[in-house]
C-alpha positions, 0 to 999 in steps of 0.5 A: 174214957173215949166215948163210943160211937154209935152206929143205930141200924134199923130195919122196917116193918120186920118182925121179931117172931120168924128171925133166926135170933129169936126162934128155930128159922129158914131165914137167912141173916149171917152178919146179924145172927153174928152180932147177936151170937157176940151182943146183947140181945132182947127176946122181948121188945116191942114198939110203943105203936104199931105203926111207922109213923108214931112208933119211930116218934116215940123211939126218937123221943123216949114219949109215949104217942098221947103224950106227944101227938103221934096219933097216926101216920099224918100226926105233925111231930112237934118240933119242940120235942126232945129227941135222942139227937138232941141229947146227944147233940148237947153232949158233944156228937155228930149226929146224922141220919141216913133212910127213913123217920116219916116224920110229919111236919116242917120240921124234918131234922128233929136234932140230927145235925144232917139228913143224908137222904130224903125220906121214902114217905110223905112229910105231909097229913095227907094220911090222916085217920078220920074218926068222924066216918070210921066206916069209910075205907079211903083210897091210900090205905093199905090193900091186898095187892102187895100179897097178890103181886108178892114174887120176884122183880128186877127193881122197886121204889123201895130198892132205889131207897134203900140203896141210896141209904146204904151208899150215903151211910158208907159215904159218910163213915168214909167222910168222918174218918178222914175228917180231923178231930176225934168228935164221936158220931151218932149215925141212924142208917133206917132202910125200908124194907122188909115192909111190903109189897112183897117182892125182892131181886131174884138173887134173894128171892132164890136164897129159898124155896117154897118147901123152905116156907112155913105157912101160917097156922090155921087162922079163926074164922072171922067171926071168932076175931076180936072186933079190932082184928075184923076191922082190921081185915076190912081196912084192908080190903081182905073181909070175905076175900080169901087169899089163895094159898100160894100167894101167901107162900109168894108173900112170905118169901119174898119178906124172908128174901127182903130180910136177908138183903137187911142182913147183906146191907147190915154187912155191907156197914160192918165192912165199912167200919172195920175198913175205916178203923172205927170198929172198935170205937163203935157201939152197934144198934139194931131194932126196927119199928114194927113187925108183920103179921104175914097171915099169922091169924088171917092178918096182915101188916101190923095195926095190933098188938099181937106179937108178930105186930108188936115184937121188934128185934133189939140187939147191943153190940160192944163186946169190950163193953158189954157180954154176949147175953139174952135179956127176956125182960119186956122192954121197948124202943122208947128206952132207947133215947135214955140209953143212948144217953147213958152209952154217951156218959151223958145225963139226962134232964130231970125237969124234961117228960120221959116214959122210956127207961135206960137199958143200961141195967140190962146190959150189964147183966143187972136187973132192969124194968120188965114193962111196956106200955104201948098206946095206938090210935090209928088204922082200924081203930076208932076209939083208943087201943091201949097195951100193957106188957109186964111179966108173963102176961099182955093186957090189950086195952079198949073201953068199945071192944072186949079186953084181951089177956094173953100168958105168953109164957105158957102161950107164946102164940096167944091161941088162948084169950084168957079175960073170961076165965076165973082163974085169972079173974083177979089179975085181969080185974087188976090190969083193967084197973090199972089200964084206967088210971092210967089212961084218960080215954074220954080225954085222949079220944077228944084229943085225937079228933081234935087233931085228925079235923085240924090235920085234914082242914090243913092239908085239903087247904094246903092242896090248893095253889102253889104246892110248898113240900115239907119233904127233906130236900138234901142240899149238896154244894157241889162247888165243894165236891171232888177236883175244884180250881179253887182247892189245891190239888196235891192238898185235895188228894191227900185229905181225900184218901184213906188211910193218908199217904 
């Protein structure tokens, strides 16, 4: 049997919670609630870390973040680390990717064969956590600005990425079928928004209104937040700064116009494919790396494991291959690596680590694994924060703060924090047992700061003298691009067109 292209769309920070694939929403995405109406689609999936940097390592690598370093936005991402690439590499595919993977380190391919674009974040460990001063605020974290500036705009940074993504993710689907053979390829196209600051082209901006934008529901007081919550807020600079009401409602729907350019550029792909005939041979992919709390509970960004933060989009789009379904297991992901394998007939390597389970089950409608582990270590911590998601319940795990047990059943808001009831005294006792065995926290703690001194001595010395950049550098030869003496003309013109004369 032909094996399939895969076609990995992912979006950054979008949260699972407020789209139209999920829940009754003002936001407008025709071309994914297709796919979604036509694929497979999980209600419940979740990053391994809310927060780019190690939650797309633990995507790429099927490992959980203590396992492999991915500690913050800065962790190095070591080279030696089996990534989905590489798998697929080994079984015969192109592998390519377009936008965004923040990797960390002097490695920035991690198996994909080419990078088509630079990346929008640093490669360095500039960003670095310092758990020696955890109450030092440093200047490159996130402030409020993105939601008092939130409106309308002409032009962003993140624009002029995500435009480029889109350009060389077409440019390269173009390329492949117009190249002879019949090699499969694995494209990763990764744009950056709907990740703040929020503020989008007037065309999207306009798709709303403010009366279409449904506000937060009533947030605690910060007294009553968990101690990681009210860190959170002082990370950020919103502790004891009420936001004006309006600018939340800017904020917000500038991210519901930021999620329907997704959409437009997620259709802008589908197009592609039909016009270069690769439809029918390509398995689609869609998920992201995190969410966005946008007010819901006083916080924003993502940082925690709440659902707004911690849920991503997840859907599989093959409908030769596999019916239109909704799976409501918890998964996450991790589990893409081990699936991708299985999408490509390829097996994987038994005496290599893998925390990730193939959702191959799922989509074939049988039954598969209902559990995540996440793990986080970054902004506004300063000990490990640990997250169990099995069945109904989520466990968030911390031996400094309280632990916090949610029924999302029955409580899909998490308005009810239910460690100290006795009802749930037994399942909550079992969960921390669990959460123990488990993790060594001693451990992981001393392996973190070990990391974040080594990280931070590295980068203050590699700041002196002469700047040598690990950031990606697409390399074009130009001496091989469109009319060149050295190529024959009519031969040129033939290959280059599509479909050939």
């Amino acid at each position: 049997m032909k094996r399939k292209n895969i076609l990995f769309i992912m979006a950054d920070q979008m949260a699972a919670p407020m789209l139209p694939m999920y829940a009754s929403s003002p936001v407008k995405m025709p071309h994914l609630s297709r796919l979604a109406a036509e694929g497979v689609v999980f209600d419940a999936a979740y990053c391994n870390s809310p927060l780019c940097a190690p939650s797309r390592f633990t995507l790429v690598s099927g490992q959980l973040p203590s396992k492999i370093g991915a500690y913050d936005n800065a962790a190095d991402f070591p080279a030696d680390v089996p990534t989905y690439a590489h798998y697929l590499r080994r079984l015969g595919y192109r592998t390519a990717l377009s936008g965004k993977m923040h990797f960390c380190g002097p490695d920035q391919l991690h198996g994909y064969e080419e990078r088509l674009t630079s990346d929008i974040y640093p490669a360095d460990y500039g960003w670095a956590v310092n758990w020696d001063e955890p109450d030092v605020r440093p200047t490159w974290y996130h402030n409020m600005s993105s939601v008092l500036q939130a409106g309308p705009c002409v032009r962003t940074n993140q624009l002029d990425f995500d435009e480029e993504v889109v350009f060389k993710a077409q440019q390269y689907l173009f390329d492949h079928v117009r190249e002879e053979g019949d090699q499969p390829f694995c494209l990763t196209v990764s744009m950056t928004h709907p990740h703040d600051p929020y503020t989008i082209p007037k065309s999207y901006w306009n798709l709303y209104s403010d009366d279409d934008i449904p506000m937060p529901h009533a947030p605690l007081a910060q007294s009553e937040l968990d101690p990681h919550s009210q860190r959170l807020l002082k990370v950020y600079d919103l502790w004891d700064k009420p936001l004006p009401a309006n600018k939340i409602r800017d904020a917000r729907r500038a991210y519901f116009g930021a999620c329907s350019y997704i959409d437009d550029n997620v259709g802008k792909l589908l197009q592609t494919l039909e016009d270069t005939g690769l439809a029918e041979d390509t398995i689609i992919v869609f998920s992201g790396d995190h969410g966005d709390m946008l007010g819901e509970r006083g916080l924003w960004y993502k940082m925690h494991w709440f659902e707004m933060s911690a849920r991503v989009p997840l859907l599989v789009y093959a409908p030769g291959q596999f019916k239109a379904r909704r799976v409501k297991d918890a998964v996450s992901t991790a589990d893409l690596l081990p699936t991708f394998v299985a999408l490509a007939q390829g097996q994987l390597d038994a005496g290599l680590p893998l925390d990730g389970r193939s959702l191959l089950p799922h989509l074939q409608g049988e039954r598969g694994h209902d559990e995540v582990f996440g793990e986080y270590m970054a902004e506004g911590t300063n000990s490990p924060l640990m997250m169990i998601r099995r069945g109904a319940y989520k466990f968030i795990y911390s031996e400094r703060d309280p632990c916090l047990l949610y029924d999302l059943h029955n409580d899909p808001k998490e308005q009810e924090e239910l460690s100290q009831l006795l009802a749930h005294q037994d399942l909550f006792t079992a969960f921390l047992a669990e959460a123990r065995a488990k993790w060594d926290i001693p451990a992981i703690h001393h392996q973190v700061l070990a990391s974040q001194r080594r990280r931070r001595f590295v980068a203050e010395s590699l700041a002196i003298g002469k700047l040598k950049s690990w950031d990606h550098q697409p390399l074009v030869d130009a001496s091989q691009q469109y009319m060149r003496n050295h190529i024959d003309l009519d031969d040129l013109e033939r290959k280059a067109r599509y479909p050939q004369p």
